[in-house]
Backbone as ProteinMPNN parsed JSONL, in Angstrom:
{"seq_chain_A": "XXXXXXXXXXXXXXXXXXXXXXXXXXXXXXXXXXXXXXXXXXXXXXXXXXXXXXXXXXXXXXXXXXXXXXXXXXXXXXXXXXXXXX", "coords_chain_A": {"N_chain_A": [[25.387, 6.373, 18.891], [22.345, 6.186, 17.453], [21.521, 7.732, 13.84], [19.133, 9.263, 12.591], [17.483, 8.613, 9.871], [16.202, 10.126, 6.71], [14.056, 10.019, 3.986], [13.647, 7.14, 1.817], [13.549, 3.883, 3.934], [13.41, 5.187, 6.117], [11.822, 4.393, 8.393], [10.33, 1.739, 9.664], [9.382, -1.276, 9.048], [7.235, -2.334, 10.726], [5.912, 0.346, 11.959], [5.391, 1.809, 9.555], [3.402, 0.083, 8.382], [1.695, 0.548, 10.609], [0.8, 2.769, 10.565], [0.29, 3.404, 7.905], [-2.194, 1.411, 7.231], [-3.769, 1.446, 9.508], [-5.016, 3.612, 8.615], [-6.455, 2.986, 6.269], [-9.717, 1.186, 5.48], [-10.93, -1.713, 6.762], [-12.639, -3.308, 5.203], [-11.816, -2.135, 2.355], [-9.498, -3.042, 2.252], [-7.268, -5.064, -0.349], [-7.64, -8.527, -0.776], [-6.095, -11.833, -0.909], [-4.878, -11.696, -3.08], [-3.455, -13.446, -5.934], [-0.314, -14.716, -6.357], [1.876, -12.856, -8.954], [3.798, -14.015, -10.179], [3.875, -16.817, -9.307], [1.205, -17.739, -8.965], [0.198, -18.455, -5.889], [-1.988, -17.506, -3.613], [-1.854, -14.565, -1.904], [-2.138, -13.41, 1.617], [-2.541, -10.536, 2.328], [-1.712, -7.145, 1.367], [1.99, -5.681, 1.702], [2.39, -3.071, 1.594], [0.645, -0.349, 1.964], [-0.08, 2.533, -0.336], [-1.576, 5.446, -0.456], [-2.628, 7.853, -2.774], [-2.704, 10.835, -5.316], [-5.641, 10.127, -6.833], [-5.092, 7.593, -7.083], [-4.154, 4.13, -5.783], [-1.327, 2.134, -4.337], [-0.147, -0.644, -4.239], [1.937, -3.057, -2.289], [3.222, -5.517, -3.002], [4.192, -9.409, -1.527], [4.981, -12.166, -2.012], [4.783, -15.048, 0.002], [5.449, -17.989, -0.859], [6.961, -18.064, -3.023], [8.705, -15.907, -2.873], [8.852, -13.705, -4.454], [8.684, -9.904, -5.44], [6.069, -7.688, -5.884], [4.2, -4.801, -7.456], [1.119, -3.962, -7.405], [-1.341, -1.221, -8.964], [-4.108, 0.846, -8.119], [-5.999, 2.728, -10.173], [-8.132, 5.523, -10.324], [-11.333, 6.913, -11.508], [-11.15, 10.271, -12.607], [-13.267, 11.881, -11.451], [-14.1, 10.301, -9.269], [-12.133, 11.093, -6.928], [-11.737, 12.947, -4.86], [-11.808, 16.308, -4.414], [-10.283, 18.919, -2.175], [-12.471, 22.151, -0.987], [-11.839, 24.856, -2.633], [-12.398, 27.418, -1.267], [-13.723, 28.816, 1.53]], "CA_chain_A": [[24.132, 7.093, 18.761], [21.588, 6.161, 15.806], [21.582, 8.769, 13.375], [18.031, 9.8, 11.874], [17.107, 8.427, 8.559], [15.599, 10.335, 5.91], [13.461, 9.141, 3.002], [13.35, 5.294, 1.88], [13.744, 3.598, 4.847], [13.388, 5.721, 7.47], [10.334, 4.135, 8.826], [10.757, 0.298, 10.296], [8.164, -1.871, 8.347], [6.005, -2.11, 11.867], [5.945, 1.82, 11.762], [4.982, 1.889, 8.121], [1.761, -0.085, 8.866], [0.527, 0.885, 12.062], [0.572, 4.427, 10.343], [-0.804, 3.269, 6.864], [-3.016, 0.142, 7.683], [-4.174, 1.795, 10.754], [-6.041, 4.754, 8.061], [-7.327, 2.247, 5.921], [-10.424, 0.551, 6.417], [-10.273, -3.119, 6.855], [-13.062, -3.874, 4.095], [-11.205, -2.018, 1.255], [-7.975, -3.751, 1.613], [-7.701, -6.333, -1.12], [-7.464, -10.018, 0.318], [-5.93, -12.857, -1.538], [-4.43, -11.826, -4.401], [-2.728, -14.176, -6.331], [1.339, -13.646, -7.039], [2.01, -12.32, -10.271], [4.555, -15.121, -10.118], [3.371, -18.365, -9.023], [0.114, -17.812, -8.241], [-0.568, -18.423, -4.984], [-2.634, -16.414, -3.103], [-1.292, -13.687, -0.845], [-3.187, -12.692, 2.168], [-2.754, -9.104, 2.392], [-0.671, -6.343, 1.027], [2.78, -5.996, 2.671], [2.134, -1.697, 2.042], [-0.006, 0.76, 1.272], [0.171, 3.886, -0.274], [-2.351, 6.295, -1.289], [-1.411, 8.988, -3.727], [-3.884, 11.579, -5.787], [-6.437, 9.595, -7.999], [-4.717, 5.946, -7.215], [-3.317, 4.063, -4.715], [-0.3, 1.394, -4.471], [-0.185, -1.621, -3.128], [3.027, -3.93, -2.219], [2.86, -7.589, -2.293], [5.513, -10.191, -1.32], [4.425, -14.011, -2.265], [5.75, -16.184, 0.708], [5.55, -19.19, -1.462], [8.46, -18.011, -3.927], [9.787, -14.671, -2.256], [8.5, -12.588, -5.293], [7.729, -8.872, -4.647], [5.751, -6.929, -7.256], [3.321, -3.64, -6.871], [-0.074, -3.591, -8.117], [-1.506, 0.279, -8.901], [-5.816, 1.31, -8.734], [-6.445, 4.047, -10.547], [-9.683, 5.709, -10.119], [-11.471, 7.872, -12.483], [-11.226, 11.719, -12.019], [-14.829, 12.163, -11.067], [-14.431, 9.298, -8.411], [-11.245, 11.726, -6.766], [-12.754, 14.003, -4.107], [-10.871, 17.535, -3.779], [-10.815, 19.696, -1.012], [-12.828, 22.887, -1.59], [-10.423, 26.229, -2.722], [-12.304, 28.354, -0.38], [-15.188, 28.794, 2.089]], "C_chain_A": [[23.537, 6.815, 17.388], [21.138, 7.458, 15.318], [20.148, 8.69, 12.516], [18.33, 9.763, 10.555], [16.294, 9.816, 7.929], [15.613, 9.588, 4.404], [13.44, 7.986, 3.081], [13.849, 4.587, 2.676], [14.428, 4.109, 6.347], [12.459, 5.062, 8.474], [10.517, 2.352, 8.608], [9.339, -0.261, 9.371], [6.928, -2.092, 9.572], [5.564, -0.768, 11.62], [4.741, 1.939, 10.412], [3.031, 1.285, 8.334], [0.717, -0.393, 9.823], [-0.083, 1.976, 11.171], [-0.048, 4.221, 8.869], [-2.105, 1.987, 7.084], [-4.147, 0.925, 8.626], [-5.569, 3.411, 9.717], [-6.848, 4.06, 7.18], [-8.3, 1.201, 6.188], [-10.624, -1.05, 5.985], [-11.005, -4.176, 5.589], [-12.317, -3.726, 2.53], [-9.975, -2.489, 0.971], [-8.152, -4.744, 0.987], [-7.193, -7.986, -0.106], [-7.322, -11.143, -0.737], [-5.692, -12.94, -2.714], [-3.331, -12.462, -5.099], [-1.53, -13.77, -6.788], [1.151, -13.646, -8.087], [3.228, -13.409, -10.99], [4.175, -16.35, -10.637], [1.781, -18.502, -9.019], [-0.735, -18.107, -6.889], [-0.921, -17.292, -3.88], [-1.655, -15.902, -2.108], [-2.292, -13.326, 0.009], [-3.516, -11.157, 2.248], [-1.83, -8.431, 2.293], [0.383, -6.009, 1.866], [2.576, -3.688, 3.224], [1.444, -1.107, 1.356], [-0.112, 1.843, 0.858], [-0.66, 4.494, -1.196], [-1.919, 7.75, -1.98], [-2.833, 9.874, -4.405], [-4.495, 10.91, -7.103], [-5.741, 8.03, -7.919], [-3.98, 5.949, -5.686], [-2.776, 2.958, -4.915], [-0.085, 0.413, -3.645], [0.769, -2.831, -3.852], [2.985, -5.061, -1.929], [4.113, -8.278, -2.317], [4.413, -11.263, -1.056], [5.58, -14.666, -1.382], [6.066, -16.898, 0.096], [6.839, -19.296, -2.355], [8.996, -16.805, -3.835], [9.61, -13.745, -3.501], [7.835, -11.594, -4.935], [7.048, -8.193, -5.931], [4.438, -5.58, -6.399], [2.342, -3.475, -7.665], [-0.588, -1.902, -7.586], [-3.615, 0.041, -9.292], [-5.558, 2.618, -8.876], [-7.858, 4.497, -10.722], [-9.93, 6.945, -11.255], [-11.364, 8.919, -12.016], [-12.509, 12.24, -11.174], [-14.86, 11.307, -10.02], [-13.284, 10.357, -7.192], [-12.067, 13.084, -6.241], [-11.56, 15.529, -3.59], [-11.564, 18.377, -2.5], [-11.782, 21.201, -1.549], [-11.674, 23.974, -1.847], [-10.542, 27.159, -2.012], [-13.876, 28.426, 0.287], [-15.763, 29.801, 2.107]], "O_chain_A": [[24.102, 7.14, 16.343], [20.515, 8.245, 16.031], [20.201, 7.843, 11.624], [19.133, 10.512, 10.0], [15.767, 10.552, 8.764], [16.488, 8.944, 3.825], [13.252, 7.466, 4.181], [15.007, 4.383, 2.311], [15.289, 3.762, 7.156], [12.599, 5.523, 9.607], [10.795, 1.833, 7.527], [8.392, 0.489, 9.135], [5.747, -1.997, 9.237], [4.584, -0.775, 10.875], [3.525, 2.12, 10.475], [1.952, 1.876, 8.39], [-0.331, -1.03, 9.935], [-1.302, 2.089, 11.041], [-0.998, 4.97, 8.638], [-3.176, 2.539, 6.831], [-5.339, 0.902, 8.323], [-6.592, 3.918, 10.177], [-8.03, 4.406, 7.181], [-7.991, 0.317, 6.988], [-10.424, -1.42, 4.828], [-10.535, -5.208, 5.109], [-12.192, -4.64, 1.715], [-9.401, -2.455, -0.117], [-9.02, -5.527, 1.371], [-6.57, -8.203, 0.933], [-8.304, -11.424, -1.425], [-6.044, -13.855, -3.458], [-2.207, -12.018, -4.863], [-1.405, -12.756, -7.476], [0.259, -14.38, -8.51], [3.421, -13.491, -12.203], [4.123, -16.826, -11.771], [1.305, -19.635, -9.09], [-1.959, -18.035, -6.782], [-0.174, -16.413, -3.451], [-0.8, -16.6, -1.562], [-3.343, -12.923, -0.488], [-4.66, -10.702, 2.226], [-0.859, -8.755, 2.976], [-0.013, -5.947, 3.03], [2.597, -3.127, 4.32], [1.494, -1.218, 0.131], [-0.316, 2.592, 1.814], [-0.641, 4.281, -2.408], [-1.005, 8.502, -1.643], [-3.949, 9.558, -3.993], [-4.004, 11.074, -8.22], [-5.983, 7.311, -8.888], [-3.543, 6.79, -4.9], [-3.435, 2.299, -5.719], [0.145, 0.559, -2.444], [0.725, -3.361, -4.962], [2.763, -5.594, -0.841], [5.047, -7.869, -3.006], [3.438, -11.299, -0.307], [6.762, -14.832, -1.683], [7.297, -16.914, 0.103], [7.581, -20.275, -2.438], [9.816, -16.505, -4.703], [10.453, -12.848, -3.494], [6.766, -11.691, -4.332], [7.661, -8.251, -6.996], [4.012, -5.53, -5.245], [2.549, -2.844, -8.701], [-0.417, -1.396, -6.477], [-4.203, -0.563, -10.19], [-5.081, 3.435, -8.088], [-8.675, 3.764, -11.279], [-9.075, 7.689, -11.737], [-11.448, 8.888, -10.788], [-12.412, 13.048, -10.251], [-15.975, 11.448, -9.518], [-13.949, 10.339, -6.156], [-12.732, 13.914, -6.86], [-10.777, 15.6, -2.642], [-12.705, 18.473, -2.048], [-11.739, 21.296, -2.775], [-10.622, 23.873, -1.217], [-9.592, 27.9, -1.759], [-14.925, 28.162, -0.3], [-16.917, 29.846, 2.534]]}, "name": "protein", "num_of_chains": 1, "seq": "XXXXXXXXXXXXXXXXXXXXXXXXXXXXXXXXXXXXXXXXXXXXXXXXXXXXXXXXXXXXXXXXXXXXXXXXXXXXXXXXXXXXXX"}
C-alpha cells in the first residue's frame, strides 16, 4: 500500500504543474531564459510558485543539467490585498 507523502515531494512533477501552470496565464510566464550556467536558452520554467509580493521560478538547463531559481519581486504598491472587512 503507498503511504501518503507530506510536504516536499508529495506532489508528482505532472501534479505540480497542472495545478500551478494551469493558474497562471500563459503570457506572463517568462520564455527563454538563458541558464545561469551555460547560457542557453531555456524554454519555460520547470515550476512556479507564487508567494506574497514575489514569485519563484525553477529552471533546469537541458543543455548542461543545471538547476537554479530565479525570484520577481514586486513593489508593495504593485501587491493587491484582500479587503479586512465589508
Amino acid at each position: 500500500m503507498k503511504r501518503p507523502q507530506i510536504g516536499r515531494g508529495a506532489m508528482t512533477k505532472a501534479e505540480m504543474q497542472k495545478s500551478t501552470m494551469a493558474t497562471a496565464h500563459a503570457g506572463d510566464i517568462p520564455r527563454q531564459n538563458p541558464c545561469a550556467q551555460c547560457g542557453a536558452p531555456i524554454p519555460k520554467p520547470d515550476w512556479i510558485e507564487p508567494g506574497e509580493g514575489r514569485i519563484s521560478y525553477l529552471w533546469t538547463c537541458r543543455a548542461c543539467n543545471y538547476r537554479f531559481e530565479a525570484v520577481a519581486i514586486f513593489d508593495e504598491a504593485a501587491v493587491e490585498h484582500p479587503p479586512l472587512a465589508a
